[in-house]
N, C-alpha and C positions, 0 to 999 in steps of 0.2 A: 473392229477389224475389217479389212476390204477386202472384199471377194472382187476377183477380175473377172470377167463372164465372159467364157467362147463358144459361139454356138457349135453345138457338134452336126448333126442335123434334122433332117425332116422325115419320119415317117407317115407311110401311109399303108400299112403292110406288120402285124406282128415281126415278120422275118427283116424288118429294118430298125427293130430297134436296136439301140444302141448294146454290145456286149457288157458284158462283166470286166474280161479283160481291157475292154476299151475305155472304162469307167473307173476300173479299180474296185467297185464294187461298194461305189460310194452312194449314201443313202441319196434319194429321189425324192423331190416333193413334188404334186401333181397339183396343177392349176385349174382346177374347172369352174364354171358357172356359164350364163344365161349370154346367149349374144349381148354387147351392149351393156354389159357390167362393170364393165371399164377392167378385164384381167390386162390388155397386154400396156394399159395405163400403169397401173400398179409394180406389172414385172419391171417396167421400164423405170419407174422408182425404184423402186427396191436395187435396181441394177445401176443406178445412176446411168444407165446408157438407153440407147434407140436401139435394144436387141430385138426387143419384141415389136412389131410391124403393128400398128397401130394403124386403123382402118376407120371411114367415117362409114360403112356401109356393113352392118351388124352381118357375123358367121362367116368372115370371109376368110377365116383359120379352117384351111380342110386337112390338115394333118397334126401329129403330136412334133411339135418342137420342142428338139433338147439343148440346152443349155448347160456346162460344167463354168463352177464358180470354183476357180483354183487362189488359193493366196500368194501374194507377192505378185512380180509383175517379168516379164523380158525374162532375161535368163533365169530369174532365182526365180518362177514362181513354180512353185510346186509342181510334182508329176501328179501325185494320185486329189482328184478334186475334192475342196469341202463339203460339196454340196451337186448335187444335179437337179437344174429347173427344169420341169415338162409342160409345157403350155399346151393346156390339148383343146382341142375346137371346140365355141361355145352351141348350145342348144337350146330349144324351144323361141327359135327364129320363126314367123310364119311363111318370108317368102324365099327359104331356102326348099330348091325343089327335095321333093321327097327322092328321086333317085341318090342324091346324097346325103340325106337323112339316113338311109337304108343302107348303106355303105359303113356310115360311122361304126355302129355295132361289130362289123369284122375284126377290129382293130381297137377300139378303143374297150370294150370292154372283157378279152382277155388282159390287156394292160392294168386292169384295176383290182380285176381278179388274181391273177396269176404275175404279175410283175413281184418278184421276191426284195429288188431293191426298191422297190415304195414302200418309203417311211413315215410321208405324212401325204395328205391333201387336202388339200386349202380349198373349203367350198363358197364362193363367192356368190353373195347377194348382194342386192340394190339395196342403199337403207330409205330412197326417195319414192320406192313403188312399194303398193302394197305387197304380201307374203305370195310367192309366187310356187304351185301347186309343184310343177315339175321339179325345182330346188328340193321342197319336200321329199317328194320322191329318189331326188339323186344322195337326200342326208339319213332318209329311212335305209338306201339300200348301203352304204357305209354302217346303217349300225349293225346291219346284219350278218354283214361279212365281216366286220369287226374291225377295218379298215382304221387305222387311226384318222383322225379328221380335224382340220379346225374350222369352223365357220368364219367368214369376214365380210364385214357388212362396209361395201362399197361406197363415196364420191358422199362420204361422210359431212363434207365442207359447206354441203348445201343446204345444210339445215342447220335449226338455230339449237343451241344447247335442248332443250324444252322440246324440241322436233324430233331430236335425234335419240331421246330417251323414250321418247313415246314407240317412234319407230323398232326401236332394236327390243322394246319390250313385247310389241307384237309380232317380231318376229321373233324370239326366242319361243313366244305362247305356241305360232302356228305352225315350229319347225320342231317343237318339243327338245330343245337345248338348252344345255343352263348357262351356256358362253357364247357371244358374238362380239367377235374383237372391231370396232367402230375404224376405219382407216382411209386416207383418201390419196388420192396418189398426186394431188395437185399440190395441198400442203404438207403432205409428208405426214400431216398426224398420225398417229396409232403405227406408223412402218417399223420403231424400233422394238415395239413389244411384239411387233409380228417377227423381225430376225431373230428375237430373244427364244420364244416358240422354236422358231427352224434350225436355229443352232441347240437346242437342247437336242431333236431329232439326231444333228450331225454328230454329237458329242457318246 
């Protein structure tokens, strides 16, 4: 099925996200991971479009962008959305100044906490670098909150069969998970078992 993707907008503000009413009160998946993990590579597959701004300069996403993926197209497509993307800004950059490190928190983490229409989030890792400590950190505190989650291990393409099995096994060891969906957003591998995932969420 084709989801048509409209951006709705950009928060940087709890009091700018997007309503219920304006959404329909349709489920949310939320995009996070590490600058330079390739998220807004990915969304832009998954979307078949250039929604997501794509940056050669790691963290340069300072707000949560929302996306409604509605069905059909022009007049017939749907009012209330299948789906809503949240592309929220990547982290553990070193030369993103700390006064906008210290910012994110206002905003990004009631959204994860307290957002009632998040229904999934997609925690994106590198499968080319080793296990990276804050990732950790960001899939420890999904288990805690009890946040549903799916891990995805990034830019999968780069690596030889034999590389990428080694890789995703150590990072499954060091993030304690017993799934990481392998995907790369250059060849499209692993995208449709990752829609398969997000449309169960919508369903």
């Amino acid at each position: 099925m084709r989801l048509n993707p409209v951006f709705l907008l950009s928060a940087t503000d709890v009091a700018h996200f997007p309503s219920e009413a304006k959404t329909y009160g349709a489920p949310e998946v939320a995009f996070l991971g590490r600058s330079n993990v390739g998220k807004s590579s990915l969304i832009n597959s998954l979307l078949g479009s250039q929604e997501a701004k794509v940056s050669s300069t790691p963290g340069r996403t300072r707000a949560i962008n929302f996306f409604a993926l509605h069905e059909g197209a022009g007049d017939k497509m749907k009012v209330r959305p299948t789906l809503i993307f949240a592309d929220l800004p990547g982290y553990g950059y070193a030369k993103i100044s700390k006064s906008i490190s210290a910012e994110w928190p206002s905003f990004i983490e009631p959204y994860l906490a307290e957002r009632e229409t998040l229904a999934l989030c997609i925690c994106l890792v590198d499968t080319n670098i080793p296990p990276q400590e804050n990732d950790t950190q960001l899939i420890t505190y999904f288990k805690q909150t009890q946040r549903p989650y799916l891990v995805v291990g990034t830019k999968s393409d780069r690596l030889s069969n034999n590389q990428l099995a080694k890789s995703i096994a150590a990072l499954r060891k060091a993030h304690e998970v017993e799934e990481i969906l392998p995907v790369s957003a250059k060849t499209d591998a692993g995208t449709k078992m990752l829609w398969a995932k997000m449309m169960e969420v919508a369903e």
